[in-house]
BAZAVO-799505 format. One line per 3 residues: number of its first residue (from 1); their letters; for each residue x, y negated, z negated of C-alpha. Coordinates in Angstrom, 3 decimals. Example, Ala and Ser with C-alpha at 12.3 -4.5 7.8 and 13.67 -1.06 7.14 Angstrom:
<lokes>
1 = AS = 12.300,4.500,-7.800 | 13.670,1.060,-7.140 .
</lokes>
This chain:
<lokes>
1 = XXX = 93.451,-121.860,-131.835 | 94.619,-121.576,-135.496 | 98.127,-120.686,-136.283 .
4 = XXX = 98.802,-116.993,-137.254 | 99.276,-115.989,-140.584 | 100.683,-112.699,-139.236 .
7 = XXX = 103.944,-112.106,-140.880 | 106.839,-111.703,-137.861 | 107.337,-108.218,-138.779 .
10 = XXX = 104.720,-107.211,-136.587 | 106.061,-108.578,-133.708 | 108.640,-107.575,-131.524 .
13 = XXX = 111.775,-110.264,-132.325 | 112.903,-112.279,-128.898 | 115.670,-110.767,-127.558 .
16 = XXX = 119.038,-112.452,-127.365 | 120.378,-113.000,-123.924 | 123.755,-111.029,-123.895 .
19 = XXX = 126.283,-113.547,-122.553 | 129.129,-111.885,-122.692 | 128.224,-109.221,-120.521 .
22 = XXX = 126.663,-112.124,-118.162 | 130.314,-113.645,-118.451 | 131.520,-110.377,-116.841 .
25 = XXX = 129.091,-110.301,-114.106 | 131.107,-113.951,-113.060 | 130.025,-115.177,-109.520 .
28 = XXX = 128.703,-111.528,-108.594 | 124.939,-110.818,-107.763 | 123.242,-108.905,-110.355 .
31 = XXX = 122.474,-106.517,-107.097 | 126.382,-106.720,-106.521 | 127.071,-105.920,-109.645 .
34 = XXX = 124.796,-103.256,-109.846 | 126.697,-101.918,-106.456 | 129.618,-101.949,-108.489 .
37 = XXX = 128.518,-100.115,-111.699 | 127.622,-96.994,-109.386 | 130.782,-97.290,-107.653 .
40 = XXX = 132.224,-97.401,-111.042 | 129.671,-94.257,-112.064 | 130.721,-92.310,-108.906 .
43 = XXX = 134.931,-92.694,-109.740 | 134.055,-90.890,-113.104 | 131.783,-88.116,-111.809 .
46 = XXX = 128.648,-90.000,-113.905 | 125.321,-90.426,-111.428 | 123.171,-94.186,-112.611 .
49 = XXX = 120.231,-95.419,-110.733 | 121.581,-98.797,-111.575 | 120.278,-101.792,-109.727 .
52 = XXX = 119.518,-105.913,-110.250 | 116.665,-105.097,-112.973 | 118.589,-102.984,-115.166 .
55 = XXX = 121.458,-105.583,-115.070 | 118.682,-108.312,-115.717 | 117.436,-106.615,-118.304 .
58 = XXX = 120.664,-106.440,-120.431 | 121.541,-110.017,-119.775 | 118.148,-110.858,-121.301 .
61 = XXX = 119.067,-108.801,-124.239 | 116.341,-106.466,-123.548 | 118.220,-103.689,-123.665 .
64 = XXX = 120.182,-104.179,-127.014 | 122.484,-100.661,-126.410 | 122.864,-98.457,-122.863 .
67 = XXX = 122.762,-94.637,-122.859 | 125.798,-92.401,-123.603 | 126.147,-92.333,-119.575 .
70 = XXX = 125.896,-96.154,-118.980 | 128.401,-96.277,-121.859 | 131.176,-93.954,-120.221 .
73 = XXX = 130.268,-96.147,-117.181 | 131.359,-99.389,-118.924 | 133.347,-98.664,-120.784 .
76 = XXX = 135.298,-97.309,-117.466 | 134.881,-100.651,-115.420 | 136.055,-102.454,-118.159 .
79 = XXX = 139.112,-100.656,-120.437 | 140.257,-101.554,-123.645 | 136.835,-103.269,-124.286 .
82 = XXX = 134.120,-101.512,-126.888 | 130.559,-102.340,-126.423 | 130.555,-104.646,-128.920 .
85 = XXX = 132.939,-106.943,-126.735 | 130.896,-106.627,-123.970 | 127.605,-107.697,-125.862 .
88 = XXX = 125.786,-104.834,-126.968 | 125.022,-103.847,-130.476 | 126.743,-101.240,-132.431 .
91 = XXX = 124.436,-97.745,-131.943 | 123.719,-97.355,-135.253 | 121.427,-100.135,-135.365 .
94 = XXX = 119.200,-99.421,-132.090 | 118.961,-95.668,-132.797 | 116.838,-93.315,-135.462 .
97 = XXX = 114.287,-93.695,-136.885 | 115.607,-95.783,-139.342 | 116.022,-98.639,-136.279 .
100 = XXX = 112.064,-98.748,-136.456 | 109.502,-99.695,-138.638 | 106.077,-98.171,-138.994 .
103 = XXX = 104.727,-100.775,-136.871 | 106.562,-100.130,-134.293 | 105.903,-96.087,-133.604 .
106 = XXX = 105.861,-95.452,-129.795 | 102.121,-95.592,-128.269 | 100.295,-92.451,-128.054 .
109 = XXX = 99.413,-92.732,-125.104 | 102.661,-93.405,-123.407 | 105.167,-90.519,-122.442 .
112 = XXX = 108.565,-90.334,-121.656 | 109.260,-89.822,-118.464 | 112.359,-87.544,-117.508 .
115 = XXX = 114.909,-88.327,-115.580 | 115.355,-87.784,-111.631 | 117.217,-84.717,-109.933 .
118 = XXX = 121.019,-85.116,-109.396 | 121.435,-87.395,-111.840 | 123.829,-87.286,-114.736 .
121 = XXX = 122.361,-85.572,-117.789 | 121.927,-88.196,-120.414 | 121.346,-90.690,-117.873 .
124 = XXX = 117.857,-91.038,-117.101 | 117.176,-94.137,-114.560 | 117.754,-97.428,-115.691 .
127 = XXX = 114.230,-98.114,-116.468 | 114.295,-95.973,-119.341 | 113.285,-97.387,-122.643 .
130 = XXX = 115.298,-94.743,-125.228 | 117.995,-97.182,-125.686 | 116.689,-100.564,-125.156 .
133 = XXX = 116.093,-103.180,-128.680 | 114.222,-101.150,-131.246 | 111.107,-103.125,-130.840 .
136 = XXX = 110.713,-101.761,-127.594 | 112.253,-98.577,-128.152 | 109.097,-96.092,-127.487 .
139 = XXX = 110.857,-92.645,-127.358 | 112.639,-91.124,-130.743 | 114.272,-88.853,-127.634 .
142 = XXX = 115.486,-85.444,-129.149 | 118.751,-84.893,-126.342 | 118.897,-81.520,-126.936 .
145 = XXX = 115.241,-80.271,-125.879 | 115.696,-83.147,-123.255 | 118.926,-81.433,-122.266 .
148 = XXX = 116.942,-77.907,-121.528 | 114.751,-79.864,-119.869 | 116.688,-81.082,-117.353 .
151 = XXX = 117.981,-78.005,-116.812 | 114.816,-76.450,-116.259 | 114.272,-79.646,-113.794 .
154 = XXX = 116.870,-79.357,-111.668 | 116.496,-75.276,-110.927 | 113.328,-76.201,-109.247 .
157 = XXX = 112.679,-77.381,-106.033 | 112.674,-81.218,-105.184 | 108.922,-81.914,-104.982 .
160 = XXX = 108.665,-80.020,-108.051 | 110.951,-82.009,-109.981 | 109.704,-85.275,-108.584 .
163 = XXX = 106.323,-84.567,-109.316 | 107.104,-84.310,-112.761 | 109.000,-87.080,-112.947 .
166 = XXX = 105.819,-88.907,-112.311 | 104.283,-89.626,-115.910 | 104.179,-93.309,-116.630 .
169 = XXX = 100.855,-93.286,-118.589 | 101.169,-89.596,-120.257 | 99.473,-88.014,-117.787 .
172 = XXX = 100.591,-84.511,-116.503 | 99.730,-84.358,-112.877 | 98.158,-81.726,-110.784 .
175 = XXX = 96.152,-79.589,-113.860 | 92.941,-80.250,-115.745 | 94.972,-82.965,-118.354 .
178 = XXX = 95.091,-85.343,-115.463 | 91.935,-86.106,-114.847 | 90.772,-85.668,-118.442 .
181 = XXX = 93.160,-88.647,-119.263 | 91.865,-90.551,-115.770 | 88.579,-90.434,-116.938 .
184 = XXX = 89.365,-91.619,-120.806 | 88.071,-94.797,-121.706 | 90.865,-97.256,-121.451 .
187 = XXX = 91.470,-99.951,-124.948 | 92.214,-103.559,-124.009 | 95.837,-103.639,-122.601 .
190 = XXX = 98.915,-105.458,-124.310 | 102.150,-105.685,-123.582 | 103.405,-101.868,-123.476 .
193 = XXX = 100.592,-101.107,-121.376 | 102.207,-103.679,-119.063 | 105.827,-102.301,-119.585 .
196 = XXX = 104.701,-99.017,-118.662 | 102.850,-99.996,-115.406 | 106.144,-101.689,-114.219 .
199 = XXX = 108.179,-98.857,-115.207 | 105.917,-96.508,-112.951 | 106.440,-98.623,-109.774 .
202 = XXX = 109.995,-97.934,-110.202 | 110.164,-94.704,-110.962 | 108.312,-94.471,-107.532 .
205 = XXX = 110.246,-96.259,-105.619 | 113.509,-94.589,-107.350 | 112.158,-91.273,-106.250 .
208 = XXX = 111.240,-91.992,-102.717 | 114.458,-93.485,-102.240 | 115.986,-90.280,-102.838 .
211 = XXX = 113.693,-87.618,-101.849 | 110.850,-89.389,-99.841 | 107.042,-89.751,-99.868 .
214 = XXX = 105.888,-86.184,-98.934 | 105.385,-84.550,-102.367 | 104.698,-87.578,-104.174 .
217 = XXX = 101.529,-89.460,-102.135 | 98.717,-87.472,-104.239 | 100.621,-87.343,-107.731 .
220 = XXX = 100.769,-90.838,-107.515 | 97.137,-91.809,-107.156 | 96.724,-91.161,-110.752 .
223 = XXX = 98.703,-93.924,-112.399 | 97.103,-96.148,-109.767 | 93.833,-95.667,-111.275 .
226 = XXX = 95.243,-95.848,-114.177 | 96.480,-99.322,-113.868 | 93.096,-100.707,-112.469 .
229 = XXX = 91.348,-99.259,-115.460 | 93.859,-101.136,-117.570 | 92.672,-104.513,-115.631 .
232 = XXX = 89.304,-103.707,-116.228 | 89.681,-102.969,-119.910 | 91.538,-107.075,-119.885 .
235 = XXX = 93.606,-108.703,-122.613 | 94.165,-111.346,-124.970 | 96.986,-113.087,-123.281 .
238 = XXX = 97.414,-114.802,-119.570 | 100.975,-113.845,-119.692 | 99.912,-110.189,-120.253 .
241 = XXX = 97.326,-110.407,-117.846 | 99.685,-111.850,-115.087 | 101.851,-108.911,-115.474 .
244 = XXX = 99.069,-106.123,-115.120 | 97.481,-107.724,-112.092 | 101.634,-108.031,-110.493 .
247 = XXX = 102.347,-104.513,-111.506 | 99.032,-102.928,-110.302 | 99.604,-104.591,-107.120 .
250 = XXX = 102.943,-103.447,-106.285 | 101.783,-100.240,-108.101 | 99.375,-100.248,-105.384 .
253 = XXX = 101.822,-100.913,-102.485 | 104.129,-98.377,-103.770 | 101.746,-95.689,-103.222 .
256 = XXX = 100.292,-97.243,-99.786 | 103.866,-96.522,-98.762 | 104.089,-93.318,-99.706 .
259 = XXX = 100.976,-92.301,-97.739 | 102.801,-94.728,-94.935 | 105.806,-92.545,-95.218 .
262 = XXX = 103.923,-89.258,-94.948 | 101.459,-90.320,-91.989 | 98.589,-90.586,-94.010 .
265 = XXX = 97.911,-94.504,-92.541 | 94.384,-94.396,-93.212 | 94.924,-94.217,-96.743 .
268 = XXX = 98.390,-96.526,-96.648 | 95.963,-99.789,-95.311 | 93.525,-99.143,-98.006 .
271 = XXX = 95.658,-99.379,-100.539 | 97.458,-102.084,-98.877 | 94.516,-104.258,-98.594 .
274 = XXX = 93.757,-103.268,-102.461 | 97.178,-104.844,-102.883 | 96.596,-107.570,-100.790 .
277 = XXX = 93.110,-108.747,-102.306 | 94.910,-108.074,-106.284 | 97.447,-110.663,-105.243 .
280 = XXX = 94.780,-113.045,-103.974 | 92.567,-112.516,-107.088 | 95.806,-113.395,-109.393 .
283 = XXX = 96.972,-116.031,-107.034 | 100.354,-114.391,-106.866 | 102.155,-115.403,-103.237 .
286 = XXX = 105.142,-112.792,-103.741 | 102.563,-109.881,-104.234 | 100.824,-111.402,-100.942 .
289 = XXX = 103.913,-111.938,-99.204 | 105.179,-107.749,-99.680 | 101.117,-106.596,-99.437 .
292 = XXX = 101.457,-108.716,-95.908 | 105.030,-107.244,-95.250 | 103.902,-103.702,-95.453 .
295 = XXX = 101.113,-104.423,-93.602 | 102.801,-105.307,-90.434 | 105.290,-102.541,-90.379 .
298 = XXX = 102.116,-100.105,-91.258 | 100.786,-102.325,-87.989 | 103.741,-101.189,-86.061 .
301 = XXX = 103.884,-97.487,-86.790 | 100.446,-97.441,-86.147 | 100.618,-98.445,-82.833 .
304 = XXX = 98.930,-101.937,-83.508 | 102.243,-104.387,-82.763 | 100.088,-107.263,-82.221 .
307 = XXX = 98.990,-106.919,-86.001 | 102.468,-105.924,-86.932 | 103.556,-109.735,-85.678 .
310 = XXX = 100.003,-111.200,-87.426 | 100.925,-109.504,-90.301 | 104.695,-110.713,-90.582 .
313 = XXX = 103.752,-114.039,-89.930 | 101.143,-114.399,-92.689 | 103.464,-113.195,-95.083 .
316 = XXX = 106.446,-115.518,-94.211 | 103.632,-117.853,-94.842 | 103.001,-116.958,-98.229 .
319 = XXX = 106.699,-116.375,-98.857 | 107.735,-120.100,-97.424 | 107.928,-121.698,-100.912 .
322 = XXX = 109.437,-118.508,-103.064 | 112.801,-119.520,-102.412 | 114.488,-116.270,-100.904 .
325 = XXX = 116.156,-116.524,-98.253 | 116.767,-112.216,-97.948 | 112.730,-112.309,-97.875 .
328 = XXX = 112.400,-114.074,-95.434 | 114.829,-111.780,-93.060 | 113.052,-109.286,-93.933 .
331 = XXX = 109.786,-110.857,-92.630 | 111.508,-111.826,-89.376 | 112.790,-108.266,-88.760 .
334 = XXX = 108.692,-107.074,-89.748 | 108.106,-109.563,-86.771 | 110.415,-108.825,-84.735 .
337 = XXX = 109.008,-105.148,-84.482 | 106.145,-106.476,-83.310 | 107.627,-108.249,-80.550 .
340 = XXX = 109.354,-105.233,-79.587 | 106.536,-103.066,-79.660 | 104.468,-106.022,-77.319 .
343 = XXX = 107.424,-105.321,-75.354 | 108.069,-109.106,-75.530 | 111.867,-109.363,-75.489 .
346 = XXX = 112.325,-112.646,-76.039 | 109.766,-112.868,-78.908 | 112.167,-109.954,-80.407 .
349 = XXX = 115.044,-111.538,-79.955 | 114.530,-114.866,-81.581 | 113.205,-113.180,-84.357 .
352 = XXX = 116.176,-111.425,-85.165 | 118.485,-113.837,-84.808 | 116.515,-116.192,-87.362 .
355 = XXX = 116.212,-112.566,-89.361 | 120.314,-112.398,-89.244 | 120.733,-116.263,-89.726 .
358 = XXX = 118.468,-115.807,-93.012 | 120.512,-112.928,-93.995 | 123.667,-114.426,-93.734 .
361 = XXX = 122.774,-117.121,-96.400 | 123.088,-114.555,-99.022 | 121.018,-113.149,-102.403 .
364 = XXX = 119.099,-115.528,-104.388 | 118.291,-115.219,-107.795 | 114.839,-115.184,-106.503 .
367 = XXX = 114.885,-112.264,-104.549 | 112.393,-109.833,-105.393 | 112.841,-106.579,-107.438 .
370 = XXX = 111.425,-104.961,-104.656 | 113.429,-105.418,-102.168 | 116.692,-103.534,-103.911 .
373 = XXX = 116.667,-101.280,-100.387 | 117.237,-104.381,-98.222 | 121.355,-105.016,-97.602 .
376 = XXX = 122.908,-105.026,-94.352 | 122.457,-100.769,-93.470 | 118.744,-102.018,-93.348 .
379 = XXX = 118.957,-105.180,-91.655 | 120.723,-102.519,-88.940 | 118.466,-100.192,-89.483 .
382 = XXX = 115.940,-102.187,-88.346 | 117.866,-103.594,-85.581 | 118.319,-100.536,-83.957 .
385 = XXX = 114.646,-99.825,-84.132 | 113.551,-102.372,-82.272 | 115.969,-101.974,-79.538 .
388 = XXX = 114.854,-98.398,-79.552 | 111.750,-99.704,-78.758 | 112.612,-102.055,-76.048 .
391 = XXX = 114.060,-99.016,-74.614 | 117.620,-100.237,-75.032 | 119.649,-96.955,-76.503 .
394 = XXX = 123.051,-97.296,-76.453 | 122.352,-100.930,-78.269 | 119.988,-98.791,-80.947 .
397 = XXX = 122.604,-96.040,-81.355 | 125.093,-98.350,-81.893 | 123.137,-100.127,-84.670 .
400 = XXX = 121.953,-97.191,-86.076 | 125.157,-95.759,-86.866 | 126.188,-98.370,-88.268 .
403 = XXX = 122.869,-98.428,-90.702 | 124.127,-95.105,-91.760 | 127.432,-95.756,-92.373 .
406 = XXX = 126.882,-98.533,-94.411 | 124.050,-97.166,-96.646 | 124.766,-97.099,-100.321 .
409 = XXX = 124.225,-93.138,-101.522 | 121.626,-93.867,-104.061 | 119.411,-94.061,-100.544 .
412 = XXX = 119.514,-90.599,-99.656 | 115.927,-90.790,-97.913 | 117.550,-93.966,-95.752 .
415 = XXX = 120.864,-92.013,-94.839 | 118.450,-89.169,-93.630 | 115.749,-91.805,-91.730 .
418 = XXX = 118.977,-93.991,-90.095 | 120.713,-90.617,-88.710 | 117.407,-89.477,-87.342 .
421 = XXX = 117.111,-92.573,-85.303 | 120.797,-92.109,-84.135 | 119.888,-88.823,-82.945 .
424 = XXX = 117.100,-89.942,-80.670 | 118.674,-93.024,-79.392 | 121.823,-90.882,-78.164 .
427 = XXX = 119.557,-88.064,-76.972 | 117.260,-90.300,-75.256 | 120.363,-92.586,-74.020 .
430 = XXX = 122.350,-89.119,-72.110 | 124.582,-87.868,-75.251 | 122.882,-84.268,-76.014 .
433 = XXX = 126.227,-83.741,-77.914 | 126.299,-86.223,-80.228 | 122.767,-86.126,-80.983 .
436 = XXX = 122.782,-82.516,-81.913 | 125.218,-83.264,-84.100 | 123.570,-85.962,-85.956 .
439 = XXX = 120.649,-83.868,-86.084 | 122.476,-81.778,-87.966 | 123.438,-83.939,-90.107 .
442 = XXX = 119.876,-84.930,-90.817 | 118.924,-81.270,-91.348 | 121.606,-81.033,-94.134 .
445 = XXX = 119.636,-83.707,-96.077 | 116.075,-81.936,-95.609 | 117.424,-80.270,-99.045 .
448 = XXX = 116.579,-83.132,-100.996 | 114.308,-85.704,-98.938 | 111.188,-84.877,-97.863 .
451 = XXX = 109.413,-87.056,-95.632 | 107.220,-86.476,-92.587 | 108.214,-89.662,-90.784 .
454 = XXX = 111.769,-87.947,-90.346 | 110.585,-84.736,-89.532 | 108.417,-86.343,-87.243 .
457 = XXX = 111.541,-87.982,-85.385 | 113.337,-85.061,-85.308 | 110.473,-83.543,-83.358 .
460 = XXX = 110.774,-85.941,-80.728 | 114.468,-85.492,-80.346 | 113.946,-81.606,-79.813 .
463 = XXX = 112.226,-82.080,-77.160 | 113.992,-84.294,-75.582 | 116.962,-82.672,-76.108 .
466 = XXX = 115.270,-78.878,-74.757 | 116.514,-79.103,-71.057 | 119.959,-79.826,-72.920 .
469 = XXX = 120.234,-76.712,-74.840 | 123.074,-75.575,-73.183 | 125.192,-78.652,-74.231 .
472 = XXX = 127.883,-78.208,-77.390 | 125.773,-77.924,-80.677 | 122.588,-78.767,-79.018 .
475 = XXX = 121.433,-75.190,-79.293 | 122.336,-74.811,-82.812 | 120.114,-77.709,-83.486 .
478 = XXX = 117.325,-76.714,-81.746 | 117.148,-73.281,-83.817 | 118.277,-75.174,-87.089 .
481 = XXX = 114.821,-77.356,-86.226 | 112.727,-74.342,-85.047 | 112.966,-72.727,-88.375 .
484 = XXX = 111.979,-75.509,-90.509 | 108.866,-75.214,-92.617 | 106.466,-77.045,-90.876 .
487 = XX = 104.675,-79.728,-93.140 | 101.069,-80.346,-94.283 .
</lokes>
């Protein structure tokens, strides 16, 4: 191929990796260091959706300058330092339009995408492009109509405002401009095409984490076709193409587990499978490895355990060479519900001992993105569900509390699902007490997560706990639960 005569104005300039703030980071994670820039956020009243990608991303230099909240954030964790000493470039020279050339307007057909409820206005989610390098900087933001915005956002109702949160590829879900755009023939894809795709997937996953899948499932099919249209359309470069077949896949698994979430599991294996055959077609072992992950605990839920163990075994398969150690437990614990649900007890257990042993050796630079949810509240989580299985409560409560206890906040969906299995273990282990009150405690957080697999749980801990209702609290619960709006 001939060299390009292109002047290198009209491309995007590398980015330069920002040591000093990788300096800071020291022998910390980037997901431990994420941990502690929302500790940091919470001491100061500020609300980030920080996690291992956004700190990746402004090691790499890809984001040049953080937001006005990431800045008060910081500059907090570290005093007496400016953002200059910690790497970043001076505002002035990342914001305006006089940051940006003519070449590099934002696409048409991208949007911005606003930022989730409860978070800090200003703050957006760390995916956000309106303060990364210029060349990459797609929204000239004005704050003050996205102030009202936000606003308007956050008197609405959860599924409301996480439905709209939803836009990745400009599309405005649930009127006639959705499936107008759907339908639009798609150009050949570059490389914001593929920065958009990714940023969808985690806008998903940041807004199930908080609120859950019910709401979301449908609005979500939209970017999905979306980002197979974009394969179709193809592209000039591998490295462009590798990134649209990763991101439709996990684009693709992100919505299978939303309709997992919300007991749609018809629709959560096609979509897996979809996954599943993308990361075959691409040859891509860590998109087979989570398309096989979510299988088996789809496998599980659906009553299929021997599948579930298939499933988890396939994918620790394709996972074997990838280097992650976390990934692997993960598997194991996939596995081990299996067991548990083949009522094989020793199958369980050796699987989650190897899925604690794995643990134990700590994050890898090559864990995946995806897997930001997995710490130790999950790996009890987990736990706790397959001893509920096994039938052994007071060994599931015990694990499941702890799950709770240790979940970061930023999980409000887990803090809900954890408690709910609490509940039933004690309830189905003799304590009608103390599950009512963890009920409770799960019907406090209905507010802002909505998922059917919870509400589903709670079901089956009112009725176990009906010949109880005379116990302390139990009756409060049961009327708390009877007046809940019954889901689709």
């Amino acid at each position: 191929m001939a060299s390009s005569t292109v002047t290198s104005s009209h491309f995007p300039r590398p980015p330069r990796p920002n040591l000093a703030f990788r300096k800071l980071r020291g022998q910390r994670s980037p997901g431990e260091f994420a941990a502690a820039v929302r500790r940091a956020a919470r001491e100061i009243g500020e609300r980030v959706s920080c996690d291992a990608r956004y700190i990746g991303r402004v090691e790499s230099g890809e984001i040049r300058c953080p937001n006005y909240a990431y800045e008060r954030v910081f500059l907090h964790l570290f005093p007496g330092r400016t953002l200059v000493d910690l790497g970043f470039a001076p505002r002035s020279s990342v914001r305006g339009r006089g940051a940006r050339t003519s070449d590099e307007a934002p696409p048409a057909h991208l949007s911005s995408l606003p930022c989730a409820p409860h978070e800090t206005a200003g703050a957006c989610d760390p995916y956000d492009t309106q303060d990364t390098c210029d060349t990459h900087e797609y929204h000239d933001q004005n704050h003050e109509e996205s102030d009202v915005q936000r606003r308007a956002f956050m008197t609405g109702g959860t599924a409301t405002v996480a439905a709209a949160s939803l836009g990745p590829f400009g599309l405005t879900f649930g009127s006639a401009a959705a499936a107008t755009d759907a339908d639009r023939p798609v150009h050949r894809a570059g490389t914001p095409e593929a920065g958009a795709l990714e940023e969808a997937v985690r806008k998903i996953r940041l807004l199930d984490d908080r609120h859950g899948a019910d709401g979301l499932y449908r609005r979500a099919a939209t970017p999905l076709r979306t980002a197979y249209a974009l394969l179709d359309a193809g592209t000039m470069r591998q490295t462009t193409a590798d990134r649209l077949y990763a991101g439709a896949g996990e684009l693709a698994i992100s919505v299978g587990w939303l309709a997992h979430d919300s007991g749609r599991f018809d629709d959560a294996r096609s979509h897996y499978a979809e996954a599943l055959a993308t990361a075959r077609m691409s040859g891509d072992p860590g998109l087979e490895a989570h398309a096989f992950c979510n299988t088996a605990f789809l496998a599980r839920d659906a009553g299929r355990p021997r599948e579930a163990v298939r499933a988890a075994q396939a994918a620790q398969r394709a996972a074997g060479a990838l280097g992650s150690p976390r990934l692997m437990s993960l598997l194991a614990l996939r596995e081990a519900g299996g067991w548990a649900g083949l009522a094989d007890r020793t199958g369980c257990e050796r699987a989650l001992a190897r899925a604690q042993a794995l643990y134990e050796r700590g994050p890898s630079e090559s864990d995946p993105e995806w897997m930001s949810f997995y710490g130790e509240a999950e790996l009890e989580g987990l736990e706790a569900q397959c001893r509920s299985t096994l039938g052994d409560w007071p060994r599931a409560a015990r694990h499941a509390r702890r799950a709770a206890h240790l979940q970061d906040p930023h999980f409000t969906r887990n803090i809900a699902l954890y408690t709910a299995e609490l509940a039933d273990d004690l309830a189905r282990g003799g304590r009608p007490d103390e599950a009512a009150a963890a009920g409770l405690r799960v019907l406090d957080l209905l507010d802002e997560v909505q998922s059917s697999r919870i509400q589903t749980m709670l079901s089956g801990t009112a009725r176990v706990l009906l010949p109880h209702r005379r116990a302390s609290g139990v009756s409060a619960f049961l009327d708390r639960h009877a007046s809940l709006p019954r889901t689709a």
